[in-house]
C-alpha positions in Angstrom: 25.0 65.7 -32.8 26.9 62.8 -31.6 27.3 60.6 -28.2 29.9 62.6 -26.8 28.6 66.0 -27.4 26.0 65.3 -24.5 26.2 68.2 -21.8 23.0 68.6 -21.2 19.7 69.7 -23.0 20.0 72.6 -25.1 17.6 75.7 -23.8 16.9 78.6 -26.2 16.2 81.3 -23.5 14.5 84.5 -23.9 13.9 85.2 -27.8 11.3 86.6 -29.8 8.7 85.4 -32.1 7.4 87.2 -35.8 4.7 85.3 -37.2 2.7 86.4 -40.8 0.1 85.1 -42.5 -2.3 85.7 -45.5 -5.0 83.6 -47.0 -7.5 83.9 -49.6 -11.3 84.5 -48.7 -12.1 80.9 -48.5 -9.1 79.6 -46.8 -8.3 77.5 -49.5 -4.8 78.4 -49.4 -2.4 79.8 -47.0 0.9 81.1 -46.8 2.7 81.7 -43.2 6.1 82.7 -43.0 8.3 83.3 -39.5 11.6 84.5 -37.4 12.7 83.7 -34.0 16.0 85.7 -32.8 17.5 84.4 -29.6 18.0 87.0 -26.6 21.8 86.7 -26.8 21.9 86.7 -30.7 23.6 83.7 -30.6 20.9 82.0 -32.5 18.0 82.3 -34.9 15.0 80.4 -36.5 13.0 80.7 -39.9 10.4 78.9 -41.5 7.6 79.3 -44.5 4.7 77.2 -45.1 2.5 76.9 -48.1 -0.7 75.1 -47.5 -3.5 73.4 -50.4 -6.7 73.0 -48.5 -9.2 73.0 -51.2 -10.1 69.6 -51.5 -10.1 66.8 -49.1 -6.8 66.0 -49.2 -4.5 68.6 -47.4 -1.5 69.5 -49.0 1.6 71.6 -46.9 5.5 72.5 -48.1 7.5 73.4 -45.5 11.3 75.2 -45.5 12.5 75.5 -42.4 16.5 76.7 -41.3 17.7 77.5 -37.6 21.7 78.4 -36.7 22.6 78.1 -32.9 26.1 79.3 -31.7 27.6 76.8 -28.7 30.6 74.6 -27.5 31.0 71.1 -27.8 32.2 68.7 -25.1 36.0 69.4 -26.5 35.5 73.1 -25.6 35.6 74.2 -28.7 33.1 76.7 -30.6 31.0 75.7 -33.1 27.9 76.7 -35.0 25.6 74.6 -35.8 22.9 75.1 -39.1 19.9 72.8 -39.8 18.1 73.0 -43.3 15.0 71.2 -43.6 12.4 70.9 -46.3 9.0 68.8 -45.8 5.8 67.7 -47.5 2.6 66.9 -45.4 -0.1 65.4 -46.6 -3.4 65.3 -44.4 -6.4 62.5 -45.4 -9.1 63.2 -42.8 -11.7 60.4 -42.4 -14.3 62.6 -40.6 -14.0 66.4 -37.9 -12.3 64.5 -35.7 -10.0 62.1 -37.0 -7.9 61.9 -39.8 -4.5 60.5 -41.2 -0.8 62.2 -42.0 1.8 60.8 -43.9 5.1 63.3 -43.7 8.2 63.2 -46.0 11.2 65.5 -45.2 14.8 65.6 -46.2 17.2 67.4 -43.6 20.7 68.8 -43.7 22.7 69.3 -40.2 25.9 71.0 -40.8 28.5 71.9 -38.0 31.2 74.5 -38.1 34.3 74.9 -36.2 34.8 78.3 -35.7 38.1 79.5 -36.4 38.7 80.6 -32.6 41.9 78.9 -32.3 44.1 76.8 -34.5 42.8 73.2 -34.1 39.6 74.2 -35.2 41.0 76.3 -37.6 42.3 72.9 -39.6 38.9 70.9 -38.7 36.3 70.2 -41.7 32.6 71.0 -41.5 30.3 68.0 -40.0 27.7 67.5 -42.8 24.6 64.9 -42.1 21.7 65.0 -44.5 18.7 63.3 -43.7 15.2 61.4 -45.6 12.8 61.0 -43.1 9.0 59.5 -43.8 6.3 59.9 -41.0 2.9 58.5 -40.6 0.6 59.6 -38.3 -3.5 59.0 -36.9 -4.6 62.2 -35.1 -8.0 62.0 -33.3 -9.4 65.4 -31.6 -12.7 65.8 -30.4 -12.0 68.3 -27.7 -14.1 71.0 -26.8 -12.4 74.7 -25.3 -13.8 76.0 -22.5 -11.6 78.8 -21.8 -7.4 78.8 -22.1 -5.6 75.9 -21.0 -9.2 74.0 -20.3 -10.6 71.7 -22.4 -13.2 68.9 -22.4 -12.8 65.9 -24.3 -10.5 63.2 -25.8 -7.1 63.8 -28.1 -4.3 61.8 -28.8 -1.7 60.9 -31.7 0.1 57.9 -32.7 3.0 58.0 -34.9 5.7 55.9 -36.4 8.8 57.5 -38.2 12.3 56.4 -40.3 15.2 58.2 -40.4 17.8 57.2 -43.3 21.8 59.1 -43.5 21.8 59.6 -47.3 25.5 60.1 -46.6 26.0 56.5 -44.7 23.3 54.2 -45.8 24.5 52.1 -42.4 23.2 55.0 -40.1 18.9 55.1 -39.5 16.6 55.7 -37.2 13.0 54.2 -36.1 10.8 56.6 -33.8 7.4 55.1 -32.6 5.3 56.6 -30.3 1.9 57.8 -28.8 0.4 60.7 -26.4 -3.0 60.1 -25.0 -5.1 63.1 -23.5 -8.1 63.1 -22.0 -10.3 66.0 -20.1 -12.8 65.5 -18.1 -15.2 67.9 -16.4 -15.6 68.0 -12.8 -17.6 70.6 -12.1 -18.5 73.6 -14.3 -15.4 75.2 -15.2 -13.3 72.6 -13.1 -11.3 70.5 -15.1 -9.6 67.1 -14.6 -6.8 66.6 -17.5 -5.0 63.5 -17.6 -2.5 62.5 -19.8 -0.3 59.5 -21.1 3.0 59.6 -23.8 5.5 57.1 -24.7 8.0 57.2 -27.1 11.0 54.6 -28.2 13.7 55.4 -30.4 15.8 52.0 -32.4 18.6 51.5 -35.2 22.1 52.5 -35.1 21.4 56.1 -34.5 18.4 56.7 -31.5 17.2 59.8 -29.3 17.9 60.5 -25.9 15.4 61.4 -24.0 15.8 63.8 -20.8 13.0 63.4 -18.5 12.7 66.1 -15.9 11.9 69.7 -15.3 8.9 71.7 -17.2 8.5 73.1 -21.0 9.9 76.3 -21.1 11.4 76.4 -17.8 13.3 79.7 -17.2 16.7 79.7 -15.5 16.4 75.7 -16.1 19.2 73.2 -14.7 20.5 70.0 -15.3 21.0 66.6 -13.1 24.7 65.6 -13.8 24.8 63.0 -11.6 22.9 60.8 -13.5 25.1 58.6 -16.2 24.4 58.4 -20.0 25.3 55.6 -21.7 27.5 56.8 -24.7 27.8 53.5 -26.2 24.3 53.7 -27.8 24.9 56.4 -30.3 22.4 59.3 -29.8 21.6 61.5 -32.6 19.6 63.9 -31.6 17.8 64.9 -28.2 14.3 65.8 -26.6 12.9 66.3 -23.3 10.2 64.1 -21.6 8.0 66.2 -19.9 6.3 67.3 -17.4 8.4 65.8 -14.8 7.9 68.3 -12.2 9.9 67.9 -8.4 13.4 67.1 -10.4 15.8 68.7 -12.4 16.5 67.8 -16.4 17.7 64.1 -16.6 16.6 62.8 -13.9 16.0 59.5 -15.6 17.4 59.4 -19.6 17.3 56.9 -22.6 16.5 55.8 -25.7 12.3 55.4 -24.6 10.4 56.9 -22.0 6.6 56.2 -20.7 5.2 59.0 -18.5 1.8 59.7 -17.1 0.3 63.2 -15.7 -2.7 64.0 -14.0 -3.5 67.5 -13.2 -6.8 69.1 -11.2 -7.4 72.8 -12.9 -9.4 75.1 -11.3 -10.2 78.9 -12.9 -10.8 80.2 -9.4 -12.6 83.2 -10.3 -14.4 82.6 -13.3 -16.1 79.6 -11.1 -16.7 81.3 -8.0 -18.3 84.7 -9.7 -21.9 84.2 -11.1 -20.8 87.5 -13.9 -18.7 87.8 -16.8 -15.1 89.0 -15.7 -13.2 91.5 -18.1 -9.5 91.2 -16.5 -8.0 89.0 -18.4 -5.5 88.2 -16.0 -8.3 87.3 -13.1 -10.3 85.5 -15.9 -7.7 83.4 -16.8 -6.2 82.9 -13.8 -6.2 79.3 -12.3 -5.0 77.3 -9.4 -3.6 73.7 -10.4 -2.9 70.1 -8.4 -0.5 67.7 -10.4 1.1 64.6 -10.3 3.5 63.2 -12.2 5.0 59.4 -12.4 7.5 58.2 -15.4 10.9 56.7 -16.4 13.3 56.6 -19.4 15.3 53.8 -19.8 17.8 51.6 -22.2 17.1 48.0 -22.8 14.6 45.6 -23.1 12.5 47.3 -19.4 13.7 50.0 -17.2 14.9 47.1 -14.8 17.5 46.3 -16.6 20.4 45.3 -14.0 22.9 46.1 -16.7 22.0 49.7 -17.7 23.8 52.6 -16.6 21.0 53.3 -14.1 22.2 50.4 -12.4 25.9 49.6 -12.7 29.2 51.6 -12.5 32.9 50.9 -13.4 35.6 51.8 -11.4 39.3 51.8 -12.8 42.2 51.3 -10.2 45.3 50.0 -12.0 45.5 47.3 -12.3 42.0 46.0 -11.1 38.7 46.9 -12.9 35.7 46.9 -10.5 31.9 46.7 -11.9 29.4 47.5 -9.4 25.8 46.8 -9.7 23.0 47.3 -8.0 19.7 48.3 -8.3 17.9 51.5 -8.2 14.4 52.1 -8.8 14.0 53.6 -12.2 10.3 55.0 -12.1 10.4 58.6 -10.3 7.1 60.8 -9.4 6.3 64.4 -8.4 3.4 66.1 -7.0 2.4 69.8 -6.1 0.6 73.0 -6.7 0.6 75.9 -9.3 -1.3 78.7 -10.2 -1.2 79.8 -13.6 -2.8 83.0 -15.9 -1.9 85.4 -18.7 0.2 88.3 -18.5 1.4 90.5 -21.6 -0.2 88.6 -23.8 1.8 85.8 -22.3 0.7 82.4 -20.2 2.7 82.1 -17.0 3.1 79.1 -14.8 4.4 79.3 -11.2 4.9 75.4 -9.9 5.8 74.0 -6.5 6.5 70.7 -6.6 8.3 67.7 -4.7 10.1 64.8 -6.4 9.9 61.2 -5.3 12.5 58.9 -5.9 13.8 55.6 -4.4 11.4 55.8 -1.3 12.7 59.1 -0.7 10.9 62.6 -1.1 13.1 65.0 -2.2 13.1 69.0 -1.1 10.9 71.5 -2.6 11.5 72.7 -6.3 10.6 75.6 -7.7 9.5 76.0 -11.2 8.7 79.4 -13.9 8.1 78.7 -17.5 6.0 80.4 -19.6 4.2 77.8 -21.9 0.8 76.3 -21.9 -0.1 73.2 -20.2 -1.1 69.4 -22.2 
């Protein structure tokens, strides 16, 4: 993907899921294996994973391949096929903790589809891709029921990506998430969490921040610029940013905090087991959210696109800047539980931005919570 095929973050949609797995008596080995097939069969997913845990260093091989059918900012149709192959290895220093080191080599190729003579005459798009990863993982959370936890994860990471075809072209990734769960009483749970991530090189990430995982029927903030001169490779979205739509703040790093209140009504009001699962997973939720991406040395950056506009009126040029407060927040309610097998989130939320508190967004997505 490059610059100027930004229009917005790609969402899969309804699709379905086929996972398999065997393993021998001990678990010393494990072979899973795959599909996901896109509602509109426009798209589909496979990977298999081979996994070495018999002694105290964990071994995985990975061989992963998507295709996803789309259009490109020129209109035209393309397909686009990833091919990915990586090796994990996992060094745990206690039950907790433990360290990963990741190696993967990726190939990205995009087609023109023949749907008209210009692309007709236009060459494949071939990238390939050596990426190393490192990784500390501590964990020491306990589950007390779905989407509840107590205790303290979090993950920091640093990763390199290198264009075997243009030696000129990398990548550097750092980042962290930090979450931690604290109970408030009983069943009540206080979960609070903190990520950052910061892409550099010649080739970095955009990250959209905005909207929910999984949102169904999602939408997109066009209003706000992009900056196309810093040469985005690839995309992600910074989430939960709940009150706005997708890209309602965007760059090359992002730092977001979220602080949710979750409460399994039921299960904490009734002094007996409760066999609906839908009633005993069912819980009523209080969030706020506060966060930025951004360009540049800090998100006040008079000169980022955040901040500044050109105007062209031949034969003046006009630059315009000003400054608008880069970090955004939300807050609201949700109620969440499982249905068909299935964890649903219903969220009201209102966005906070410049001083101003915007009107009341509505959010469905189908995903668990941090």
């Amino acid at each position: 993907m490059c610059s100027s095929d930004l229009q917005g973050y790609y969402v899969p949609g309804l699709n379905g899921f086929l996972k398999l797995g065997i393993s021998d008596l001990m678990n010393d080995y494990k072979i899973t294996g795959g599909v996901r097939i896109t509602g509109d069969l426009n798209g589909s997913e496979y990977y298999l994973s081979y996994e070495n845990l018999k002694k105290r260093l964990d071994k995985q091989f990975v061989f992963y391949r998507s295709s996803i059918a789309g259009v490109n900012s020129q209109l035209e149709n393309t397909r686009s096929r990833v091919h990915q192959i990586l090796f994990r290895l996992n060094w745990p220093f206690s039950e907790v903790s433990a360290l990963r080191a990741t190696m993967s080599y990726r190939n990205d190729r995009t087609i023109y589809l023949a749907s008209e003579p210009i692309t007709l005459l236009k060459k494949d798009t071939i990238q390939n891709w050596i990426s190393p990863k490192i990784e500390y993982v501590f964990d020491n959370t306990i589950s007390t029921g779905l989407n509840l936890y107590n205790g303290t994860r979090l993950k920091v990471f640093g990763e390199y990506f290198n264009q075997v075809d243009n030696r000129n072209k990398d990548m550097f990734v750092v980042g962290a998430d930090v979450r931690h769960y604290l109970k408030v009483h009983r069943q009540i749970i206080w979960a609070n969490r903190f990520a950052a991530s910061k892409s550099f090189g010649s080739e970095k990430i955009i990250y959209f921040m905005g909207g929910t995982d999984s949102w169904w029927n999602s939408s997109f903030d066009n209003s706000i610029p992009i900056d196309f001169s810093q040469n985005y490779a690839y995309q992600a979205l910074a989430t939960p940013m709940r009150g706005f739509d997708q890209n309602i703040r965007n760059g090359s790093t992002f730092a977001l905090v979220n602080s949710e209140l979750r409460i399994p009504i039921f299960t904490y009001l009734l002094n007996y087991p409760v066999k609906s699962d839908f009633l005993r997973n069912f819980q009523a939720v209080a969030f706020t959210d506060i966060g930025t991406a951004w360009n540049g040395a800090d998100p006040y950056d008079t000169t980022s696109t955040l901040n500044s506009s050109t105007i062209i009126y031949p034969p003046f040029t006009i630059s315009l800047y000003y400054q608008r407060e880069p970090i955004v927040a939300g807050y609201g309610f949700g109620i969440r539980s499982r249905v068909l097998g299935y964890f649903m989130k219903l969220d009201w939320a209102w966005g906070y931005e410049d001083g101003v508190r915007k009107p009341q967004k509505f959010y469905f997505s189908i995903s668990l919570d941090f």
